[in-house]
Each structure stands twice: as structure tokens, then as C-alpha cells.
C-alpha positions as MATLAB code, in Angstrom:
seq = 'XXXXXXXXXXXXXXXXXXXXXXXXXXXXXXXXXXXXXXXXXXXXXXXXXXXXXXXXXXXXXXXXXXXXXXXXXXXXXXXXXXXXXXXXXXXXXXXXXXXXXXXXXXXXXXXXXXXXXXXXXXXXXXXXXXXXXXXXXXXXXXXXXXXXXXXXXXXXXXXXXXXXXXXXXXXXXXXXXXXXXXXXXXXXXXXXXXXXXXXXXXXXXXXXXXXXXXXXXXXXXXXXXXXXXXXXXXXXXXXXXXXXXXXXXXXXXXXXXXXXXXXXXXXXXXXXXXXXXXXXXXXXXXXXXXXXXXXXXXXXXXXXXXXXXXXXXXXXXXXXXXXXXXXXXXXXXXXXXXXXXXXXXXXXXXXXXXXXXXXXXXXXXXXXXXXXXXXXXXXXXXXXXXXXXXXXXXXXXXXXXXXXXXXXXXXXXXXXXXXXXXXXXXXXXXXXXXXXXXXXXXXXXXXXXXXXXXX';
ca = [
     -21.324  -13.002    3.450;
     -22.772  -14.322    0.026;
     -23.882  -12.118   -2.669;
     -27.272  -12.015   -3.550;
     -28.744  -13.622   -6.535;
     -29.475  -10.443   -7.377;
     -26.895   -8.772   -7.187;
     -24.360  -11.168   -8.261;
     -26.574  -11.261  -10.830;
     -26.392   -7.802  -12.042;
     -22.465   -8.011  -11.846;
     -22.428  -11.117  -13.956;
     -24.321   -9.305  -16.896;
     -22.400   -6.508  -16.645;
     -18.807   -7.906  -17.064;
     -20.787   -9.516  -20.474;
     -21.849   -6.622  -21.190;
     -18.743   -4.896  -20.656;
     -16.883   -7.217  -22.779;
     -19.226   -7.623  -25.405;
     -19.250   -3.981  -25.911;
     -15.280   -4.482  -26.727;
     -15.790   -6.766  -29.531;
     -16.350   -4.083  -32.075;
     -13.286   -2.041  -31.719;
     -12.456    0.163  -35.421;
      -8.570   -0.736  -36.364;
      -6.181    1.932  -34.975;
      -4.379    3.566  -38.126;
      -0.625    4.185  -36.938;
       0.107    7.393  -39.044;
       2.055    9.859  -37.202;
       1.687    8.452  -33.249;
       4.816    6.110  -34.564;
       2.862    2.874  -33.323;
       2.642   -0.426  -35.549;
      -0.632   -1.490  -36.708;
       0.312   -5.035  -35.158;
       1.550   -3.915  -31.809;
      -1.785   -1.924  -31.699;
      -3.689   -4.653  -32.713;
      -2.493   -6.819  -29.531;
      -3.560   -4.132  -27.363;
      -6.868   -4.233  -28.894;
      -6.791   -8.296  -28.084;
      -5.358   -7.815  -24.616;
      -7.980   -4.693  -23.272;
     -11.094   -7.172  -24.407;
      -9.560   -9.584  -22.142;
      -9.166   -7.209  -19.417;
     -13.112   -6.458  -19.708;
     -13.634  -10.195  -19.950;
     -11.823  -10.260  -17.002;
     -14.171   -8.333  -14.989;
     -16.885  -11.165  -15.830;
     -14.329  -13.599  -14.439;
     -13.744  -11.617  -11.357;
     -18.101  -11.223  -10.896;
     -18.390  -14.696  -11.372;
     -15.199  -16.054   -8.834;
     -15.614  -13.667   -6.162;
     -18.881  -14.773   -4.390;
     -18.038  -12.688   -1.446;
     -18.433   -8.804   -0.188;
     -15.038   -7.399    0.061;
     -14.707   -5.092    2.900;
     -14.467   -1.434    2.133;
     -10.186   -0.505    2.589;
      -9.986    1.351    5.754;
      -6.608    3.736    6.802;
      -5.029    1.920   10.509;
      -5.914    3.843   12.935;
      -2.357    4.425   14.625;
       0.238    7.435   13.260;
      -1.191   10.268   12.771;
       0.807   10.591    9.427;
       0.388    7.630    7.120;
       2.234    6.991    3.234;
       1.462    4.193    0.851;
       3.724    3.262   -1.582;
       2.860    1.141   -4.427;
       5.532   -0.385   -6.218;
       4.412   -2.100   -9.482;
       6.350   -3.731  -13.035;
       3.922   -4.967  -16.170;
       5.171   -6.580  -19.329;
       2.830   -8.456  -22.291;
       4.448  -10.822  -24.035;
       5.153   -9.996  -27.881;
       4.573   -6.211  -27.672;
       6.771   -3.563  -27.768;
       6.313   -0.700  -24.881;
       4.906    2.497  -26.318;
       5.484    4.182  -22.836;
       2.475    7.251  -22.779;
       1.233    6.586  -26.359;
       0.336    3.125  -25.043;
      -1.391    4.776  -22.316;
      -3.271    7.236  -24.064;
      -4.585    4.547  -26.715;
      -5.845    2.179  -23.689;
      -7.566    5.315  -22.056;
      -9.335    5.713  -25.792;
      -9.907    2.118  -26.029;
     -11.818    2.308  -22.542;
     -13.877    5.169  -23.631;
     -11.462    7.774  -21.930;
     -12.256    6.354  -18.417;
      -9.050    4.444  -18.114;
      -6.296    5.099  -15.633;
      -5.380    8.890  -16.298;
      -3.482    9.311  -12.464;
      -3.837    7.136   -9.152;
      -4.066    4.655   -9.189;
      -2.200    2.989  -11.832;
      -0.091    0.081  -10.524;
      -2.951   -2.001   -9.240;
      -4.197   -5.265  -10.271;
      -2.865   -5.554  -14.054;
      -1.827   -2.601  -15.140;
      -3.308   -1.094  -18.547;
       0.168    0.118  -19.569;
       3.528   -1.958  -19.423;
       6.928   -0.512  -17.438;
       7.770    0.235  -14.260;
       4.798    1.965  -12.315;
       4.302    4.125   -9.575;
       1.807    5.164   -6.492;
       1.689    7.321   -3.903;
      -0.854    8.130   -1.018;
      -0.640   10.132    2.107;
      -3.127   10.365    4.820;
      -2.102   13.427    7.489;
      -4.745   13.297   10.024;
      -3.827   16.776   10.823;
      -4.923   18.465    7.435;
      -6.600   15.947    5.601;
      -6.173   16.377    1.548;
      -3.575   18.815    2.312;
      -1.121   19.131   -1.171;
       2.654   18.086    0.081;
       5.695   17.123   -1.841;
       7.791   14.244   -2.329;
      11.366   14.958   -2.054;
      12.780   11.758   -4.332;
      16.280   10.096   -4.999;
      17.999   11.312   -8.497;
      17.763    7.674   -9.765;
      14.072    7.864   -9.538;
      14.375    9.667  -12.973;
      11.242   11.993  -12.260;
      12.952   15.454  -11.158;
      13.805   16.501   -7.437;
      10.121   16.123   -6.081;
       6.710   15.207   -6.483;
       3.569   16.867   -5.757;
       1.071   14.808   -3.471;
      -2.390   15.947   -3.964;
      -5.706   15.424   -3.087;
      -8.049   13.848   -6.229;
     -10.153   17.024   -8.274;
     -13.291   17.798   -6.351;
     -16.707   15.548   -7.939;
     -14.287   13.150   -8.789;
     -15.540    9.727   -7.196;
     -13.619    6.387   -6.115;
     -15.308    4.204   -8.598;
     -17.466    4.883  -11.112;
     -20.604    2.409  -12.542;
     -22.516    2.164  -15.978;
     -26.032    2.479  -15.123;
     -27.055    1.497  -18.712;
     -29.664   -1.595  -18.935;
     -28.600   -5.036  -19.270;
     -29.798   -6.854  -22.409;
     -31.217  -10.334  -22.313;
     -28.168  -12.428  -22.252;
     -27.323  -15.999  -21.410;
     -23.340  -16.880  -21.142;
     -22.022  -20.242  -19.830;
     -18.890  -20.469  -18.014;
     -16.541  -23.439  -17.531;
     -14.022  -23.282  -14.638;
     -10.740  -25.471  -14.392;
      -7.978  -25.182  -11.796;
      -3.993  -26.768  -11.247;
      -0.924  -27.123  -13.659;
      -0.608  -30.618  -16.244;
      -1.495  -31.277  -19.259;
      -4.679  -33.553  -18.729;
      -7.790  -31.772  -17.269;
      -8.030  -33.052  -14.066;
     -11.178  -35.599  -12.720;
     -14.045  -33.601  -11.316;
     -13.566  -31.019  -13.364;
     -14.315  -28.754  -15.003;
     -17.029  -26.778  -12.654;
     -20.129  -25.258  -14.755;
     -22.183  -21.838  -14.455;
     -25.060  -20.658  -16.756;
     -26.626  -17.725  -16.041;
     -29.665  -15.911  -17.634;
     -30.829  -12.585  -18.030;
     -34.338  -12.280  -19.505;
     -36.725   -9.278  -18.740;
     -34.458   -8.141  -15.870;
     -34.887  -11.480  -14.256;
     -31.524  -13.499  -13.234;
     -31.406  -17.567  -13.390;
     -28.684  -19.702  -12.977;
     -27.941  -23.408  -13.265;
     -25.096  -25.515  -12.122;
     -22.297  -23.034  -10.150;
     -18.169  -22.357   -9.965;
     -16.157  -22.303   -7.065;
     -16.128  -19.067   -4.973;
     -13.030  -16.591   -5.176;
     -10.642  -16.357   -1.947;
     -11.090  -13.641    0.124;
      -9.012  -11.029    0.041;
      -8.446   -8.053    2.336;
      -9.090   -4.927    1.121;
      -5.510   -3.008    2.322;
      -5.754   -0.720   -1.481;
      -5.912    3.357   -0.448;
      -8.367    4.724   -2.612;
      -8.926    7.973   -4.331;
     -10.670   10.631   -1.867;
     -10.405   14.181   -0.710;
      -8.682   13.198    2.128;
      -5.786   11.609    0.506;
      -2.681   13.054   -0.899;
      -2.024   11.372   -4.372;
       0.941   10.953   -7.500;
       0.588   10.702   -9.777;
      -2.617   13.427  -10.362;
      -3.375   16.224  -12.640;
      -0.776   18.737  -11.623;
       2.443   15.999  -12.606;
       1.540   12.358  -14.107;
       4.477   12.108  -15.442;
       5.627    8.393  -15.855;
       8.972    6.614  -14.039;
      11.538    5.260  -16.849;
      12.804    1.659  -17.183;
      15.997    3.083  -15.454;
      14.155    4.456  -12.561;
      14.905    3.280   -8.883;
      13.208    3.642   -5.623;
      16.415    3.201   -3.816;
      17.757    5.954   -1.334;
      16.714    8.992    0.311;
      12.699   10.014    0.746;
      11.620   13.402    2.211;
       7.937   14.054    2.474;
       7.254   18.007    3.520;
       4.107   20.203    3.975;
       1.494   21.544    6.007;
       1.116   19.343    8.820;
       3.635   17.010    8.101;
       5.930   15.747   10.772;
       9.329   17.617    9.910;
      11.008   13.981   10.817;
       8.738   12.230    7.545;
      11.931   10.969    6.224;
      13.244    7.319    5.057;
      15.303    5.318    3.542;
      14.743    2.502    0.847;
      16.642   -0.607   -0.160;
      16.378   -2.700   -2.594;
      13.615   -4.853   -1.417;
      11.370   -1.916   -1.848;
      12.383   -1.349   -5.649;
      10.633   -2.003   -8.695;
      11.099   -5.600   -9.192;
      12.134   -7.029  -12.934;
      10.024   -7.768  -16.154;
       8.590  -11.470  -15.763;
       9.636  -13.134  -19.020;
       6.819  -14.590  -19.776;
       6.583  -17.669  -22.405;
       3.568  -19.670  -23.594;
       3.580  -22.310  -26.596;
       0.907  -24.344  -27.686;
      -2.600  -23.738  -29.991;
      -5.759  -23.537  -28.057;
      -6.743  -26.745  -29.036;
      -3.184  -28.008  -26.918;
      -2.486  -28.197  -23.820;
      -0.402  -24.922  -23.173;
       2.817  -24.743  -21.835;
       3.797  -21.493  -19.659;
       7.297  -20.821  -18.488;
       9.176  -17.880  -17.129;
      12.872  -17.220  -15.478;
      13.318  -16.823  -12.113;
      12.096  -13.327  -10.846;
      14.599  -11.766   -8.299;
      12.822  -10.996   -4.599;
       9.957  -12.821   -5.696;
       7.918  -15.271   -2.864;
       5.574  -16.438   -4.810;
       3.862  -17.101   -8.296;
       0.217  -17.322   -9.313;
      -1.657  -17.526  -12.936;
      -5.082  -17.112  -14.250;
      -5.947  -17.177  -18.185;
      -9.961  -16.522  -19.688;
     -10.893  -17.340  -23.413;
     -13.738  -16.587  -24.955;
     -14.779  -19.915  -26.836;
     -17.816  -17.038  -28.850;
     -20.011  -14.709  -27.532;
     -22.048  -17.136  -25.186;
     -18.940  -19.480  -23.470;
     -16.072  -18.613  -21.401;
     -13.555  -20.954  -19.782;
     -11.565  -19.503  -16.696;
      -8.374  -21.327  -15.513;
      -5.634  -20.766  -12.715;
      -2.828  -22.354  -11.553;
      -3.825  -22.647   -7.811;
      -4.647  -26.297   -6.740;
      -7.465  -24.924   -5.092;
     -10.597  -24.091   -7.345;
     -12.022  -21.047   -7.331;
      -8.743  -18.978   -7.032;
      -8.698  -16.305   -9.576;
      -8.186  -12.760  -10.504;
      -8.168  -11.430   -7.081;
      -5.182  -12.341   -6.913;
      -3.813  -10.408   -9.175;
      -3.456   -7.685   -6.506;
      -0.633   -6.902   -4.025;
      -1.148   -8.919   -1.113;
       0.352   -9.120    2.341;
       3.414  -11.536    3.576;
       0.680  -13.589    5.891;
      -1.460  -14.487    3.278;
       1.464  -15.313    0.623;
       2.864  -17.661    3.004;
      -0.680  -19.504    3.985;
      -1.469  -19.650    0.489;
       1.967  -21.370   -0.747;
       1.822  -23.526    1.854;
      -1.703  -24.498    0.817;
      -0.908  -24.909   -2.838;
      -2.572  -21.683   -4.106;
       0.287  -19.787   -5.246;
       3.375  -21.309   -6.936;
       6.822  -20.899   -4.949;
       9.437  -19.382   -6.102;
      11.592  -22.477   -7.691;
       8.586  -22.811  -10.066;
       9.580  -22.383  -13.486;
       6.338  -23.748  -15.775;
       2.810  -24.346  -15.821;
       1.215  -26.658  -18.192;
      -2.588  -25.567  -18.731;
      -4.695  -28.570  -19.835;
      -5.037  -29.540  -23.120;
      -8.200  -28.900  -25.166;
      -9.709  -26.774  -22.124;
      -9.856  -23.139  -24.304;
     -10.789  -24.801  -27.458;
     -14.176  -23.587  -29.553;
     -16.740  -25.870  -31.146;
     -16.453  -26.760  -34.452;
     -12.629  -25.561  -34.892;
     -13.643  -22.281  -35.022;
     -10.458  -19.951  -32.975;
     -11.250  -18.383  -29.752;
      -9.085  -15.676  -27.946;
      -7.292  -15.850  -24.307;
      -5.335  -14.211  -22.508;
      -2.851  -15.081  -19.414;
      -2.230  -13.156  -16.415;
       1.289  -13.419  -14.444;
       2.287  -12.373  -10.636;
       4.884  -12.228   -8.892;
       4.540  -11.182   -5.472;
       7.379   -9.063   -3.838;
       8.611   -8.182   -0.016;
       6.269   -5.840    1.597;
       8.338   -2.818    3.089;
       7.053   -1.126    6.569;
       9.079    1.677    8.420;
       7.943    3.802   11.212;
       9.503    6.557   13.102;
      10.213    6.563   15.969;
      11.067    2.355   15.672;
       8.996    0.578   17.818;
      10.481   -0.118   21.170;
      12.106   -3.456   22.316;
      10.327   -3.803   25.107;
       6.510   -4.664   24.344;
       5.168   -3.555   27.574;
       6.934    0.142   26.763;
       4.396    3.077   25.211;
       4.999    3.450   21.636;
       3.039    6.460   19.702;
       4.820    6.647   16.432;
       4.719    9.914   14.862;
       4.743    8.298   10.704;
       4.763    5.232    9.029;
       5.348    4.146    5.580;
       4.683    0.668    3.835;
       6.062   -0.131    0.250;
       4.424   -2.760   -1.719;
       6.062   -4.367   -5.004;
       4.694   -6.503   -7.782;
       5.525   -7.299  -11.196;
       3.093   -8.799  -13.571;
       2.645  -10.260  -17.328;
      -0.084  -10.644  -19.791;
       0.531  -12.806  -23.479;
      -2.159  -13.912  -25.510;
      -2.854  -17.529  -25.836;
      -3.053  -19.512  -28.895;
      -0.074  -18.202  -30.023;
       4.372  -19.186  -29.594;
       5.705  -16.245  -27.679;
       8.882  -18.346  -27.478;
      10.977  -16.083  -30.067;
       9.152  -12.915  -28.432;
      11.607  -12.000  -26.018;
      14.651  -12.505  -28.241;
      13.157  -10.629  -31.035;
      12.002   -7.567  -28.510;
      15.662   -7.133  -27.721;
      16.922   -7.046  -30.958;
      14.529   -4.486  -31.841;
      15.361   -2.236  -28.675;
      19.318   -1.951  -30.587;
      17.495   -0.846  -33.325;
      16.271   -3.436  -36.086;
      12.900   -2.948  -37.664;
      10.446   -4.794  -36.129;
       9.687   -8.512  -37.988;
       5.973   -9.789  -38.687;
       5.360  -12.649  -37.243;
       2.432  -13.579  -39.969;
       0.694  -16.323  -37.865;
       0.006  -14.491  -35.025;
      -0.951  -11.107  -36.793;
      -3.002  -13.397  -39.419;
      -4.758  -14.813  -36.415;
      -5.404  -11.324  -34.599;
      -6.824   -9.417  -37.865;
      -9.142  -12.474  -37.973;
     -10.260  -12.047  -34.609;
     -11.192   -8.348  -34.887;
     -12.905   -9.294  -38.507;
     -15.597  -11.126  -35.765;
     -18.740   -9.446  -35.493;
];
């Protein structure tokens, strides 16, 4: 089902709006919170993209997702959400890099569950948790945990604070606004004929017009588990306390409480662990065509990219590595063995002996020389983990009423800015974690003070 004009409309100004809002951010002053003005600074750069995202995501996904649903089968159900984030060139400032994105979104960022979904506003290792006991709905219960999980003997599951809603939407009134948006598609240095794909849209006295259009988004099945009473949740307000670098899913879970079978109890491998850091590489100005690498990611099945820039205020060029157009950011979500295999085979993710990823050359680039700002978003996509007790019987014709089930879903994404050699990053990161001071790189802080001097 298409969107309305209307309605697709009103989406489309509000990711501008969104973003625009972001383009006047005051510079953080490090003081005591033990942060560098230039690691700060890339934050600021990288949450602007994020809200530029959501423009991207109004303007690729011309479809009505389907609200996510709980399978109607055990009567005791567990999500497990499995996530790793990394951006290029910044060091991890654990829960101080937390708290400054929650500031930097106005204090509605991610402050519990869910926090591992999509791209993440903090880097690390991240972690979900949802239970659904038909029995007592929203009933508090507690996660019994392996020792190497690095969070204490348990955690409490618990339903979300009462008033507090699944999503939340500004209701403030669009300005008149007119943004153009330029979409390419596929890996190589030379833009590609037929493209690139062009969308300007209007918004003038609460009216919507468009001219020329983009590609629509893939659809995507909704399988996220929201936040509702009826849930059990980590992390929440009682314990958000975040997983280390050393933390590991694997071993022994034990999920007790009201209502809960007394046989909720599992084991995990290491397919269901937090998969590594994507080492994430781009060279190249804006003005170039851009090369991407990364290593090899261990249990990854498949790759997929998507960058934005903002050429000024008014023009925005999208770009993924899918040779499908219209691919995008909603892909940047967990997504299910089925449609990671249909999609490789059809040439919309990258498989896993993928290495690189040229992005055309001149595509980002501003008129008049002026310098824009991108950003590039990473995935790897990880095994998908599903256990339910009792095991479902050999024999198909034989009655099978399972009293739990549990699936585990792992990810681990990336985010660098564009425009700028993220080569030396890595190597520089490390020799910083065994204790060097931190180096300046000038260029790229040079270039990121001038972008927040913009107004």
C-alpha cells in the first residue's frame, strides 16, 4: 500500500525539519566529563546525520510497514537482541557518550529499551531484552545471566513506566520548505547511466508538491518487540546498566517469575554472541569518488551500506551499495535468514567475501566548492538464534505445544564521516587504548569546526 501524498508528505518535511533543527548545535565544553572537544565534535557531525537520516528513510520507504505483532504459539515468548556499533575515528566514551547523545536529542534519546536497534546512538556492545508471558502480561521477572556477561548474577525484566508510549511525534508546524533529493545506487567509481533518480518536494501554506520521484524502499517485516505494558524489558529504569567490551552472551540463561514456566532455561553458543567491531575505512574528499573497505567480520552473511550528505540546507544526495535502487536505511535493522539470503542472491546486500565499496565520484559534492557533510552507515548481518522447549518433534504429523521459545538476533554496525581519511583511525585508536594521548588530526577537526561555524 502507497503512502499518501499527504502523508508522505508530512513525513518528508519533518525529517527536514528534524535535521534542520540540528544544524545549530552550541560546542560541548569538555571540562570535567573527561571528553575531548574533537571526539565531541564528531558526535555532533554524526547525530545531524542520524536526523538527516530520518528524511532519507521518509523519502525511501514509500510503503506502510505493518505494525510488529508477538506469534501467536508459546505461551511464554523472549526476544533477544544482540547488537555491536563502532564510528570510525572516535574514541568510545561508554555512558558519557550516551548521556551527551540523549542531550543532543533534546533528552528524548534512547534512555532503556530499546537500544540496539537500527544504528545505535552509542558505540559498544549492546543489549535487549523482551518477554511476553501470556499468563501475566507485564509481569516484572529476572534474568538469571552467565558471569562473562559482565552485568552481575541477574537482570530485572520489566514492564515500560506507565504513560510511557511506543513512539513519540513532534506535533509542531512545518515551515515552508522546499529540499531536493538526488538518489544513486551500486559500488564503482563512475556514477552509473540512468542515474541519479530526482525528488523535489514543496511545502508552502501546508500544501505538499512534488516533482520528479526516487525509488521506493524494500519492504521490510516488522519482527521489532516494542515497548508496552505487556512486555517485560532490560534494560529499564530499575537497572540500565550497560554490557562491557568483554561481555559474552555465551552459556547458561535462567528466566524466573510469576508465571514463568519453571523449565525457561537455555543455552547459548557462540552464534548468538555479540559479533566484532566492523573496521570500518573510507578515503577520498567529497568531491572523489570514495573508497570504503572493512576486514572480514566473523559469523557475518551479509553486508549492506547507505551514506546521506547534505550538499546545504536545500539538497541531499542518498546512496547505497545495493544494485537495486531504492534500498536504503531500512536496512539497517536486524533482519531474518529468508530475506538475507533472497536479497544476496538478488544483489541487494553484499556477501560476505566483500571487502570494498567504491561510492561514485563527484556524487556528494556541493556547488561552487563549498564542503558538505556525510555520513556512512555499515551492517553486518549475523545468524539468527531460535530455541524452544520442548524441541519440536521429528515427526511433523506429531502434536507439538511448546511451553517457551527464545530467538537471539545479532548485528554489528559502523558509522564514519565522509570527506575525510579514516585510514590511520583504527591504528591510532589502539594506540591510544595502551595509553598515549590522543593526536589531532588537524584536517579533519579543521573541517568539522567549519561545519558547525554554518548557520
Amino acid at each position: 500500500m502507497s503512502r499518501s501524498p499527504g502523508r508522505f508528505g508530512a513525513l518528508v518535511f519533518r525529517g527536514v525539519t528534524a535535521f534542520a533543527a540540528g544544524l545549530r548545535i552550541p560546542m560541548y565544553e569538555a571540562g570535567n566529563h573527561g571528553a575531548s572537544i574533537e571526539g565531541y565534535t564528531r558526535m555532533h557531525a554524526h547525530h545531524r546525520l542520524l536526523r538527516a537520516t530520518a528524511l532519507a528513510a521518509a523519502l525511501a520507504t514509500l510503503v506502510v510497514l505493518p505494525a510488529g505483532s508477538a506469534p501467536s504459539a508459546p505461551k511464554t515468548q523472549v526476544w533477544i537482541d544482540v547488537a555491536t556499533h563502532s564510528m570510525a575515528g572516535m574514541p568510545d566514551m561508554g555512558g558519557l557518550g550516551g548521556f551527551m547523545m540523549r542531550k543532543m536529542a533534546g533528552g528524548n534519546g534512547p534512555q532503556g529499551y530499546p537500544q540496539s536497534r537500527k544504528v545505535p546512538a552509542t558505540q559498544g556492545k549492546l543489549l535487549d531484552i523482551a518477554m511476553y508471558n501470556s499468563l501475566k502480561p507485564g509481569t516484572p521477572a529476572e534474568d538469571f545471566v552467565p558471569a562473562g556477561l559482565d552485568v552481575g548474577k541477574s537482570l530485572p525484566l520489566l514492564p515500560p513506566p506507565p504513560g510511557q508510549s511506543r513512539e513519540q511525534h513532534g506535533t509542531s508546524q512545518v515551515p515552508d520548505v522546499e529540499v531536493t533529493i538526488r538518489q544513486y545506487w551500486g559500488c564503482g567509481a563512475n556514477v552509473r547511466p540512468g542515474q541519479p533518480k530526482v525528488l523535489t518536494a514543496r511545502m508552502k501554506g501546508g500544501k505538499v508538491g512534488m516533482e520528479g520521484g526516487i525509488a521506493p524502499g524494500l519492504f521490510v517485516p516488522d519482527r521489532d518487540i516494542d515497548s508496552e505494558p505487556k512486555y517485560a524489558l532490560w534494560p529499564n529504569q530499575k537497572n540500565d546498566k550497560r554490557v562491557s567490551d568483554d561481555s559474552s552472551m555465551v552459556g547458561t540463561h535462567r528466566i524466573s517469575g510469576d508465571g514463568v514456566p519453571e523449565s525457561l532455561k537455555f543455552d547459548l553458543g557462540e552464534s548468538a554472541d555479540f559479533m566484532p567491531r566492523i573496521a570500518l575505512t573510507t578515503q577520498g574528499a567529497m568531491t572523489d569518488s570514495i573508497e570504503v573497505s572493512w576486514q572480514p567480520v566473523a559469523r557475518a552473511r551479509g553486508y549492506f551500506l547507505t551514506a546521506m550528505a547534505m550538499q546545504d540546507e536545500h539538497h541531499f544526495v542518498v546512496w547505497s551499495s545495493s544494485e537495486v535502487a531504492g534500498a536504503g536505511p531500512e536496512l539497517l535493522n536486524y533482519l531474518s535468514g529468508s530475506n538475507i539470503d533472497k536479497w544476496t542472491k538478488q544483489h541487494v546486500l553484499l556477501p560476505t567475501t566483500a571487502g570494498h565499496c567504491a561510492i561514485p565520484k563527484g556524487i556528494f559534492a556541493s556547488e561552487g566548492g563549498k564542503q558538505g557533510m556525510g555520513a556512512i552507515n555499515m551492517i553486518a548481518y549475523g545468524p539468527e538464534t531460535n530455541i524452544a522447549y520442548p524441541p519440536r518433534p521429528a515427526n511433523p504429523k506429531q502434536a507439538w505445544n511448546p511451553e517457551w521459545n527464545v530467538r537471539v538476533r545479532t548485528k554489528s554496525t559502523a558509522t564514519a564521516m565522509l570527506g575525510m581519511d579514516m585510514s590511520g583511525m583504527q591504528q591510532r585508536r589502539g594506540e591510544q587504548r595502551q595509553g598515549e594521548q590522543p593526536q589531532q588530526e588537524n584536517g579533519a577537526k579543521k573541517l568539522l569546526k567549519g561545519l558547525f561555524r554554518r548557520n
